[in-house]
Rosetta silent file (secondary structure, phi, psi, omega in degrees, C-alpha in Angstrom):
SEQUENCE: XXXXXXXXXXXXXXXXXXXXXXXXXXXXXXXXXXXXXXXXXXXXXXXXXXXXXXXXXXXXXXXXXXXXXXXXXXXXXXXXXXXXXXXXXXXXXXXXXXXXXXXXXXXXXXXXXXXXXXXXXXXXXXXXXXXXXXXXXXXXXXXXXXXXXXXXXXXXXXXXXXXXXXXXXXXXXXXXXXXXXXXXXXXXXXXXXXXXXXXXXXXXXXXXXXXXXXXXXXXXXXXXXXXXXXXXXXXXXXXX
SCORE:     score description
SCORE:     0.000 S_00000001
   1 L     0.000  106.271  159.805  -28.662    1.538  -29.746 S_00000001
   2 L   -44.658  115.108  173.139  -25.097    1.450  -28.258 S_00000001
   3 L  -134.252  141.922 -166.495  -23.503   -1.159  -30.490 S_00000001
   4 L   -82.923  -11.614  157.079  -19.629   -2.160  -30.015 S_00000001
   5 L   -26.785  -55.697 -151.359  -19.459   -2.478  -33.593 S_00000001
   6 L  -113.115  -28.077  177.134  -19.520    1.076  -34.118 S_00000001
   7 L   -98.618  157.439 -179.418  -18.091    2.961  -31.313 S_00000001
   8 L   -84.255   80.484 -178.336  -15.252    4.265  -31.419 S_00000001
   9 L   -61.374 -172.002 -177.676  -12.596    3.959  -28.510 S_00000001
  10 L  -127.181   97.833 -124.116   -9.128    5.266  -27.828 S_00000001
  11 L  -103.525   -9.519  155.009   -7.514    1.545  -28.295 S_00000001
  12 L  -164.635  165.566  169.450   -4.225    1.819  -26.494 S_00000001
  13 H   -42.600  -42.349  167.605   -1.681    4.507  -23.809 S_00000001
  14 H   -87.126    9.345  172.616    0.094    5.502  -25.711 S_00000001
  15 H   -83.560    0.618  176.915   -2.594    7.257  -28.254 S_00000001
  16 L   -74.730  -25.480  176.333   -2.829    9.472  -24.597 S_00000001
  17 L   -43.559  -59.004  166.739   -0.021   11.211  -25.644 S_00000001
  18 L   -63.625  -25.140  160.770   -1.423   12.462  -28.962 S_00000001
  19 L   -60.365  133.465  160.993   -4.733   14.601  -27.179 S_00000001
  20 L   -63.080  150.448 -179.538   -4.673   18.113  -27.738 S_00000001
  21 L   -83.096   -4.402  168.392   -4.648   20.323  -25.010 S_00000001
  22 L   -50.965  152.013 -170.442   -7.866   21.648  -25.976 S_00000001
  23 L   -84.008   98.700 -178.180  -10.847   21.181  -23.791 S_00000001
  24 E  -106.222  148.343  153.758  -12.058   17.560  -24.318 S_00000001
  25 E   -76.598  109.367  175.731  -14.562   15.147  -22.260 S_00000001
  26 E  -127.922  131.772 -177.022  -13.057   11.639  -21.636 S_00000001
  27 E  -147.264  146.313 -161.761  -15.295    8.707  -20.064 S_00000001
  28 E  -113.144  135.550 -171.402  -14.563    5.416  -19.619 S_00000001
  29 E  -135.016  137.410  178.593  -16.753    2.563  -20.369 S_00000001
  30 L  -105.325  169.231  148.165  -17.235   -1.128  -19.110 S_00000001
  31 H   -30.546  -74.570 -173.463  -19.139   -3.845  -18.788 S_00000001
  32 H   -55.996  -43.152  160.182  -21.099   -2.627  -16.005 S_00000001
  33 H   -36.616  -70.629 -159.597  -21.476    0.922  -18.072 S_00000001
  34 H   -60.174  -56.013 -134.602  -22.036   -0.752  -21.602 S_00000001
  35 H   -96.544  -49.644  165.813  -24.853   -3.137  -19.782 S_00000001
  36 H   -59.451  -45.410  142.299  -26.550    0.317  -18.166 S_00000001
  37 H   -75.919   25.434  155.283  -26.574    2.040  -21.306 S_00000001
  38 H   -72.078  -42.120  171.153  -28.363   -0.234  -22.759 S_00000001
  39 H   -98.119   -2.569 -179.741  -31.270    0.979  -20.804 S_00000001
  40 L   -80.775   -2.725  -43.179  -30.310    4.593  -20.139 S_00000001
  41 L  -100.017  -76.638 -167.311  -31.069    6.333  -22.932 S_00000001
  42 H   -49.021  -25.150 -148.202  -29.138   10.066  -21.569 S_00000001
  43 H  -106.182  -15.405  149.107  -26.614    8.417  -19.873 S_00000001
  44 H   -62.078  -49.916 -175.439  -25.738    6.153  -23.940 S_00000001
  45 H   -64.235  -24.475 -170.263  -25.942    9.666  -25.339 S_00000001
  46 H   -93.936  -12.326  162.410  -23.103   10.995  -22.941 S_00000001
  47 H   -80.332  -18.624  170.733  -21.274    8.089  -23.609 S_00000001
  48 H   -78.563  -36.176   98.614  -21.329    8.750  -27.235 S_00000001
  49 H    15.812  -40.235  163.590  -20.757   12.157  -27.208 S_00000001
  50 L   -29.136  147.851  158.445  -17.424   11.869  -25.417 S_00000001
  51 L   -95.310  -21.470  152.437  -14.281   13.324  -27.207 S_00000001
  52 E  -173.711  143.237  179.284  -12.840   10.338  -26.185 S_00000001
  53 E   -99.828  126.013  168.721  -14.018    7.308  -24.902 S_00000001
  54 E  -102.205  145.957 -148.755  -11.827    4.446  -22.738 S_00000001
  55 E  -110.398   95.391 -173.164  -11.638    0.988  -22.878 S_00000001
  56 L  -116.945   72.102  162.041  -11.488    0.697  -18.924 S_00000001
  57 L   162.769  158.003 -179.883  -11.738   -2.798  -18.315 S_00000001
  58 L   -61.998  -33.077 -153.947  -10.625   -6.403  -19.645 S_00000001
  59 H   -69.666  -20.805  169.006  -14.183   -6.967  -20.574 S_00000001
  60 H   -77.505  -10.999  157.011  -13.937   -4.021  -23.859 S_00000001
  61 H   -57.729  -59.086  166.546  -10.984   -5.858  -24.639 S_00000001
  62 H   -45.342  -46.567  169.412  -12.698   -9.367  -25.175 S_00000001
  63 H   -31.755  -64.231 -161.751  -15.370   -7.370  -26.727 S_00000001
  64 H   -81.824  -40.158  166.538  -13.579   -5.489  -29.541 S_00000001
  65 H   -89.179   -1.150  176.211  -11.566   -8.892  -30.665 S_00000001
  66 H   -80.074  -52.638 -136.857  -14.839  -11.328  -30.233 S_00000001
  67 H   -89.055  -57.896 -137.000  -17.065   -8.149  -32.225 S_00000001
  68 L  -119.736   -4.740 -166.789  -14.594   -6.270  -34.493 S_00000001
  69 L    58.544   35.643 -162.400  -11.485   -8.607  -34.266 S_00000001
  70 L  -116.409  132.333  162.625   -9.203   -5.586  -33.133 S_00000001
  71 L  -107.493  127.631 -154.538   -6.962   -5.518  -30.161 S_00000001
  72 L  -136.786  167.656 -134.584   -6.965   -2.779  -28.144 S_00000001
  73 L  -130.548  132.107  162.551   -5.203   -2.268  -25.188 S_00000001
  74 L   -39.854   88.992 -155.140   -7.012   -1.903  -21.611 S_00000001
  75 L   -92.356   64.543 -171.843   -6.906    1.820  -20.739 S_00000001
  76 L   -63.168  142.309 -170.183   -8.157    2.375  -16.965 S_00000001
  77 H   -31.697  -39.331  174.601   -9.370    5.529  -15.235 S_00000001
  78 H   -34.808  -81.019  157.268   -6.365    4.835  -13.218 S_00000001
  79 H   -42.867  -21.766 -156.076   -3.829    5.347  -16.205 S_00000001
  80 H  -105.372  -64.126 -178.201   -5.511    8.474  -17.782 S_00000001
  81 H   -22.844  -69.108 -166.048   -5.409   10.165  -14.213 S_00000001
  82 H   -57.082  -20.116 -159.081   -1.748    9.281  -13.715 S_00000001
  83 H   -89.718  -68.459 -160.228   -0.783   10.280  -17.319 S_00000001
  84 H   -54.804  -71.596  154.658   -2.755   13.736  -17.039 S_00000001
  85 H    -7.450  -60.483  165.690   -1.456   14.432  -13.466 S_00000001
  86 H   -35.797  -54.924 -156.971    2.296   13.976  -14.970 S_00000001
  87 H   -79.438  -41.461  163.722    2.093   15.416  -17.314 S_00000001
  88 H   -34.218  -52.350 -169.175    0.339   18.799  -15.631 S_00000001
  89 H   -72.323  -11.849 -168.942    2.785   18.751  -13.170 S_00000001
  90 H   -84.760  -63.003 -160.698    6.242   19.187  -15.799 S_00000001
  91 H   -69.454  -35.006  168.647    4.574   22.274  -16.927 S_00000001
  92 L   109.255  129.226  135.283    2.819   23.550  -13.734 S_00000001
  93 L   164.285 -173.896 -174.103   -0.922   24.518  -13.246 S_00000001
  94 L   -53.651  118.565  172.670   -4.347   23.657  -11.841 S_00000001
  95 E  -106.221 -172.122 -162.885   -6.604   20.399  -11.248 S_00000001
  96 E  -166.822  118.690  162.480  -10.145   20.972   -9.810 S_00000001
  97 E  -104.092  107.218  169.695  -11.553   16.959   -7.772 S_00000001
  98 E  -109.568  119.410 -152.183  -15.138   17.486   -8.120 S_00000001
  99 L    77.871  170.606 -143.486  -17.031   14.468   -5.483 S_00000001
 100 L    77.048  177.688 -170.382  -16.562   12.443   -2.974 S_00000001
 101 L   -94.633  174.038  173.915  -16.871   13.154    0.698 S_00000001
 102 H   -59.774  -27.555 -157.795  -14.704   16.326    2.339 S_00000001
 103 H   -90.935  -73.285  169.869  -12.808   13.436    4.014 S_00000001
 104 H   -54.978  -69.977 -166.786  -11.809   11.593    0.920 S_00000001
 105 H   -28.611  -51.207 -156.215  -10.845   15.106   -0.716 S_00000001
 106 H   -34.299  -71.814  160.955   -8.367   15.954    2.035 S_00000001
 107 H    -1.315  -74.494 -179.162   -6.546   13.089    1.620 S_00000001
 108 L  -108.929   36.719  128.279   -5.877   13.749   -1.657 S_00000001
 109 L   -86.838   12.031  176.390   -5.087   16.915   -1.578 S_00000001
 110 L   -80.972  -73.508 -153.439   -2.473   15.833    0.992 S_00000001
 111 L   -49.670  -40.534 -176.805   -0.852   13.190   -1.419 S_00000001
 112 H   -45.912  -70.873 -179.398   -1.436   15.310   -4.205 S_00000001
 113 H   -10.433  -52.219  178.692    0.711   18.080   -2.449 S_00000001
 114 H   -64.654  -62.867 -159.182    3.657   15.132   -2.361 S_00000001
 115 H   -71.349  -27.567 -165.200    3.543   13.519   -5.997 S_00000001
 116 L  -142.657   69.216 -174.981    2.383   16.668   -7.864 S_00000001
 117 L   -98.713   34.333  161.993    3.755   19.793   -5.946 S_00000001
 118 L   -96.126  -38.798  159.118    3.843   21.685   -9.301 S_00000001
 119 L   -33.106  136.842  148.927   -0.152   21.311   -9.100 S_00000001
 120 L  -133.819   95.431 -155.050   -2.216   23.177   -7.467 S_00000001
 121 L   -70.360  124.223  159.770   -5.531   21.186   -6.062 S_00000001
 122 L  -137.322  147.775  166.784   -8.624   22.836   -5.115 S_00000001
 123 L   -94.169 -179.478  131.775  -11.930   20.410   -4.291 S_00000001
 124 L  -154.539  135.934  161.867  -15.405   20.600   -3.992 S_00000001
 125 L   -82.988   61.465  178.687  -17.686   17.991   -2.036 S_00000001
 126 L   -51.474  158.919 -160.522  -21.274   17.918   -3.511 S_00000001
 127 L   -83.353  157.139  170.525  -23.967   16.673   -1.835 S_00000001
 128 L   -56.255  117.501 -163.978  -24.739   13.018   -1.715 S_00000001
 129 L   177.456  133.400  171.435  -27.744   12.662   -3.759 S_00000001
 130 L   -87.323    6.617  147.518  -29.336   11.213   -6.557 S_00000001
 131 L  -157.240  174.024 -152.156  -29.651   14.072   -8.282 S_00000001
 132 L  -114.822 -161.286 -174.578  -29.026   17.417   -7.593 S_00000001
 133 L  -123.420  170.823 -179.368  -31.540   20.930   -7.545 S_00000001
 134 L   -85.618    4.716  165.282  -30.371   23.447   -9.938 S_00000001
 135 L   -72.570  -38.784  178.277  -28.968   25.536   -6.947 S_00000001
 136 L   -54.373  -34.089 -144.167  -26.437   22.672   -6.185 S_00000001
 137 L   -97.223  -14.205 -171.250  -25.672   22.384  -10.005 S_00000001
 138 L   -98.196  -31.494  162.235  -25.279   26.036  -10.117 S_00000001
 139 L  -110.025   22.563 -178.167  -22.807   25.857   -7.405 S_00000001
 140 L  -104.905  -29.962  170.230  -20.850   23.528   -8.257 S_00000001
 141 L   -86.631  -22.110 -179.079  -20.179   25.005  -11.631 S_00000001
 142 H   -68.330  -50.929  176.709  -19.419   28.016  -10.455 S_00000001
 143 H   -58.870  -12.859  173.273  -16.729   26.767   -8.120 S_00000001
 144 H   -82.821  -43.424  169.583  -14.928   24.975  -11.020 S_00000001
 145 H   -55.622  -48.043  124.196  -15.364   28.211  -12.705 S_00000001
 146 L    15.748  -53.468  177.963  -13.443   30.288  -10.221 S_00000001
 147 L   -93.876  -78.206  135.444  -10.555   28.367  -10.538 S_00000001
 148 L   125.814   78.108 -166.513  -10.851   27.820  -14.265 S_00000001
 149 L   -65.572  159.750  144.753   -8.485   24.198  -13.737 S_00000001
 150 L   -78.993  -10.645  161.463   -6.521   22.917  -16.589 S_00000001
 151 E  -176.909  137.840 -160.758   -8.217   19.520  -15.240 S_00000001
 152 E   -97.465   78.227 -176.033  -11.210   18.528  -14.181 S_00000001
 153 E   -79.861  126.883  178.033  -11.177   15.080  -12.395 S_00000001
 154 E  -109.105  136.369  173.348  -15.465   14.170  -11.644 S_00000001
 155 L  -145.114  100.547  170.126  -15.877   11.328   -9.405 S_00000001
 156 L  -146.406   46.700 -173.004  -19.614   10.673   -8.059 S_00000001
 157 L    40.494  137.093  168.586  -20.156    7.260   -9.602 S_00000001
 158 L   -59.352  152.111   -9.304  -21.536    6.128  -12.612 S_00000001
 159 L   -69.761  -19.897  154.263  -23.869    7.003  -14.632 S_00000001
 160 H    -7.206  -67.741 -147.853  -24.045   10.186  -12.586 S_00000001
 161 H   -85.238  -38.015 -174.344  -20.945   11.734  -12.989 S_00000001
 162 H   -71.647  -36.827 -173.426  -20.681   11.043  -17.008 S_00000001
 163 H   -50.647  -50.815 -168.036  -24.948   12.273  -17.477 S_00000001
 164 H   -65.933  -44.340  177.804  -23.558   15.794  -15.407 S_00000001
 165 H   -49.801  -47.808 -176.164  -20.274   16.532  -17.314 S_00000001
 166 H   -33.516  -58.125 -179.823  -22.199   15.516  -20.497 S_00000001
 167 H   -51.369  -79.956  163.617  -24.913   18.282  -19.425 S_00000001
 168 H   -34.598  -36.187 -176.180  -22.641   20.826  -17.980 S_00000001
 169 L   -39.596  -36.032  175.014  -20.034   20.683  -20.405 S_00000001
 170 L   -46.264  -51.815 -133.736  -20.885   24.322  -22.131 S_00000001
 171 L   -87.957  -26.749 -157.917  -21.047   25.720  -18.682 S_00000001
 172 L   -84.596  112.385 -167.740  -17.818   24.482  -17.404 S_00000001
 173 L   -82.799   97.227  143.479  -14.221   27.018  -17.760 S_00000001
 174 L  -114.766  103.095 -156.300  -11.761   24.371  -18.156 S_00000001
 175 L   -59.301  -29.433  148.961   -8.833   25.019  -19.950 S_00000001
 176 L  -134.869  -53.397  169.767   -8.226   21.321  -20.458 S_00000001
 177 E  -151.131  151.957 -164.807   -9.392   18.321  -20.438 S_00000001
 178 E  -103.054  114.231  164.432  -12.363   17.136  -18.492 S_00000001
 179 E  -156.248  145.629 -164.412  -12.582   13.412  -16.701 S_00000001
 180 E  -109.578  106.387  176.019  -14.884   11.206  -14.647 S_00000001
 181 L  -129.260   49.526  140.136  -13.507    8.678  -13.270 S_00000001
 182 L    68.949 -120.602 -167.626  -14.988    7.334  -10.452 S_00000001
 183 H   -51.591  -25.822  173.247  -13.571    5.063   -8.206 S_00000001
 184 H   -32.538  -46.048  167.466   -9.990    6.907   -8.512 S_00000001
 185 H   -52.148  -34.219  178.976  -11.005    9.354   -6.055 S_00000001
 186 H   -81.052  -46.537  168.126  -10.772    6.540   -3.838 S_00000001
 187 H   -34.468  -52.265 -164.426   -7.786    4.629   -5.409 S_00000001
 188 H   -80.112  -36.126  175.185   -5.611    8.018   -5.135 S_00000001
 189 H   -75.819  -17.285 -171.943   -6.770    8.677   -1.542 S_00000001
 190 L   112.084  -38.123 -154.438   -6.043    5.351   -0.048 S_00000001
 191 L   -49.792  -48.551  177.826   -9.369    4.910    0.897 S_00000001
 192 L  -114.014   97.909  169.701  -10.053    1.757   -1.311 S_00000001
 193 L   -49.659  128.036 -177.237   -7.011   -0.652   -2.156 S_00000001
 194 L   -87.277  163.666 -176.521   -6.315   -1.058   -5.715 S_00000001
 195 L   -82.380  105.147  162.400   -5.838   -4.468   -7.018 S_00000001
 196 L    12.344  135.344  168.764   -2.045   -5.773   -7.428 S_00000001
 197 H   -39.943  -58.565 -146.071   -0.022   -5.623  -10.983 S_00000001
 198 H   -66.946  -18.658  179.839   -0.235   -8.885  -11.742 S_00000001
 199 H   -51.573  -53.195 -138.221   -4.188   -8.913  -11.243 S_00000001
 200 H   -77.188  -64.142 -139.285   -4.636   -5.565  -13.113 S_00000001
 201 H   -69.815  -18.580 -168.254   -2.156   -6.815  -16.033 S_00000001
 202 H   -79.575   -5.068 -177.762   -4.289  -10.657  -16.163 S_00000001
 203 L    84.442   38.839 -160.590   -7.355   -8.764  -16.595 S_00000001
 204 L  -146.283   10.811 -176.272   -8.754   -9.711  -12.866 S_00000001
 205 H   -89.927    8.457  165.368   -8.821   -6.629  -11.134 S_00000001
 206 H   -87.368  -33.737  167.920  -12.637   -6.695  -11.188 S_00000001
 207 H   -53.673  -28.826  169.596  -12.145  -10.330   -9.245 S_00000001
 208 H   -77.431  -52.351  161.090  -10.031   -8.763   -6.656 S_00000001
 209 H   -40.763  -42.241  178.411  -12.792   -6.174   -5.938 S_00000001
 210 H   -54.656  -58.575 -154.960  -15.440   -8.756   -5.837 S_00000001
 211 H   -68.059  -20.378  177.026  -13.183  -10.444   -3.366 S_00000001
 212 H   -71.420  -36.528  166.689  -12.597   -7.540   -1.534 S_00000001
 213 L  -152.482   79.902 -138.059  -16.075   -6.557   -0.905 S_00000001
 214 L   -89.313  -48.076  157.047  -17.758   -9.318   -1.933 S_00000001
 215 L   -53.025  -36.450  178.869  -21.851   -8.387   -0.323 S_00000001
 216 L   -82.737  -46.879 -161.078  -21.440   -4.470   -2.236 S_00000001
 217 L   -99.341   46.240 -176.434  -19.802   -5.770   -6.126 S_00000001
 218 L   -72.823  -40.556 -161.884  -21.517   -9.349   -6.071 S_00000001
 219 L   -74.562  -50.580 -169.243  -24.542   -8.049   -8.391 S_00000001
 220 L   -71.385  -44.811 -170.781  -22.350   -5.767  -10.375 S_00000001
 221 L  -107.298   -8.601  178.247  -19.633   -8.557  -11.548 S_00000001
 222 L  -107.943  -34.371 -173.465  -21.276  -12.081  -11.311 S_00000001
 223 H   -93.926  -44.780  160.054  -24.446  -10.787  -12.582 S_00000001
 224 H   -49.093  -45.686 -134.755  -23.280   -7.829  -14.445 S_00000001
 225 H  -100.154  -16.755  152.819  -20.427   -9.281  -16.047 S_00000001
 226 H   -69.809  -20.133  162.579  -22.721  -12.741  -17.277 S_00000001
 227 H   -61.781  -38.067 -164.360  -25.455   -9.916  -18.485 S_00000001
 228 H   -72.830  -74.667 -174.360  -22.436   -8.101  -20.285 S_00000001
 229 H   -76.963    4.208  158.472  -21.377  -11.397  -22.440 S_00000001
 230 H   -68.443  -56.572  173.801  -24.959  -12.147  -22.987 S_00000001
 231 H   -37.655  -64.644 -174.883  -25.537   -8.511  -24.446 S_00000001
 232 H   -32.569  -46.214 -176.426  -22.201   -9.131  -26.725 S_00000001
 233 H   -44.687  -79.654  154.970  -23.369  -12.389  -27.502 S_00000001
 234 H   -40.660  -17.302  147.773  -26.294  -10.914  -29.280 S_00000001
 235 H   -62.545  -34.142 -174.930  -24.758   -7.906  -30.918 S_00000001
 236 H   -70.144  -24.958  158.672  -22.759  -10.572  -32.520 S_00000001
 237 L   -49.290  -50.839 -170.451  -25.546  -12.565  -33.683 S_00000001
 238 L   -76.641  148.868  157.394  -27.199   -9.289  -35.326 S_00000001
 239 L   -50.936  128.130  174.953  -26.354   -8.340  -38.947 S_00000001
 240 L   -65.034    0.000    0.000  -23.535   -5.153  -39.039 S_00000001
């Protein structure tokens, strides 16, 4: 049972500082996550399993001071990218963007090319699918392996992207740190407009999405995110 009790997170930015350069898994978990692994069984284990887990969203804030009375600080895929990316770039060496379309990738290997020209970006576009054959899975690792990045950004949407690193991790020559973060690929390409500071700092950048595509995230945030404080509701209720 995923309980919020008990896991552990990485509870504010500046604890990004303190990961070792050693080759770690970091996935980020939400409402809409924490409410899928409830029923997911593989896709709970790879969230537990992390080497570090992120509190990517207001709703693990509200959580962790309703549950555990702790305040932790709202870490989004967004931030971990940007910090890892920086920081890559002072020193110089390889990222590896695994998902997304060929389209998206370009993109951001253009931008990269501007923000992070210490970097050096290679892609790969796997196919769209909900899961893959073990030829795809075989060539996909191999192409990270090839390069053998100092970071590994995965973006094919959740629960996807966290069940394959989770799997794959053994297989995968990465030198540092491994992370799936989703929607970023889009964020960093342009493709999808991020929500404003003041949203993101009020804890409302899931409202701006909604509003933003209001017929794709209706299900995931009005229904997700009332499913989400029911779940809490009821860990809180249960004996520790």
């Amino acid at each position: 049972m995923l309980q919020l009790k008990t896991v552990e997170l990485l509870k504010s930015k500046d604890a990004l500082s303190t990961l070792s350069d050693s080759k770690l898994l970091i996935n980020t978990i939400n409402a809409h996550s924490y409410n899928t692994a409830l029923k997911d069984k593989t896709f709970q284990e790879a969230l537990l399993q992390s080497n570090i887990l992120i509190p990517d969203g207001a709703s693990m804030v509200l959580a962790f001071k309703w549950l555990r009375n702790e305040r932790i600080e709202r870490i989004a895929g967004w931030d971990v990218f940007q910090f890892e990316m920086s920081r890559l770039n002072v020193k110089s060496g390889k990222c590896f963007f695994l998902g997304s379309s060929i389209k998206t990738l370009q993109l951001i290997k253009e931008r990269a090319k501007g923000m992070y020209p210490n970097i050096e970006v290679h892609t790969y576009s796997p196919p769209y699918k909900p899961e893959f054959s073990a030829e795809e899975n075989k060539a996909m690792i191999e192409a990270v392996n090839k390069v053998q990045p100092d970071l590994l950004w995965i973006g094919m949407t959740a629960p996807k992207q966290e069940k394959w690193a989770h799997k794959h991790f053994d297989q995968l020559q990465v030198n540092g740190h491994i992370g799936t973060i989703g929607a970023v690929f889009d964020f960093f390409a342009g493709t999808v407009e991020r929500a404003p500071i003041w949203w993101q700092e009020h804890g409302l950048e899931w409202l701006f999405r909604l509003l933003k595509e209001p017929k794709r995230m209706w299900r995931r945030y009005i229904i997700g995110n009332t499913l989400f404080l029911w779940n809490i509701f009821k860990e809180k209720m249960k004996k520790t």
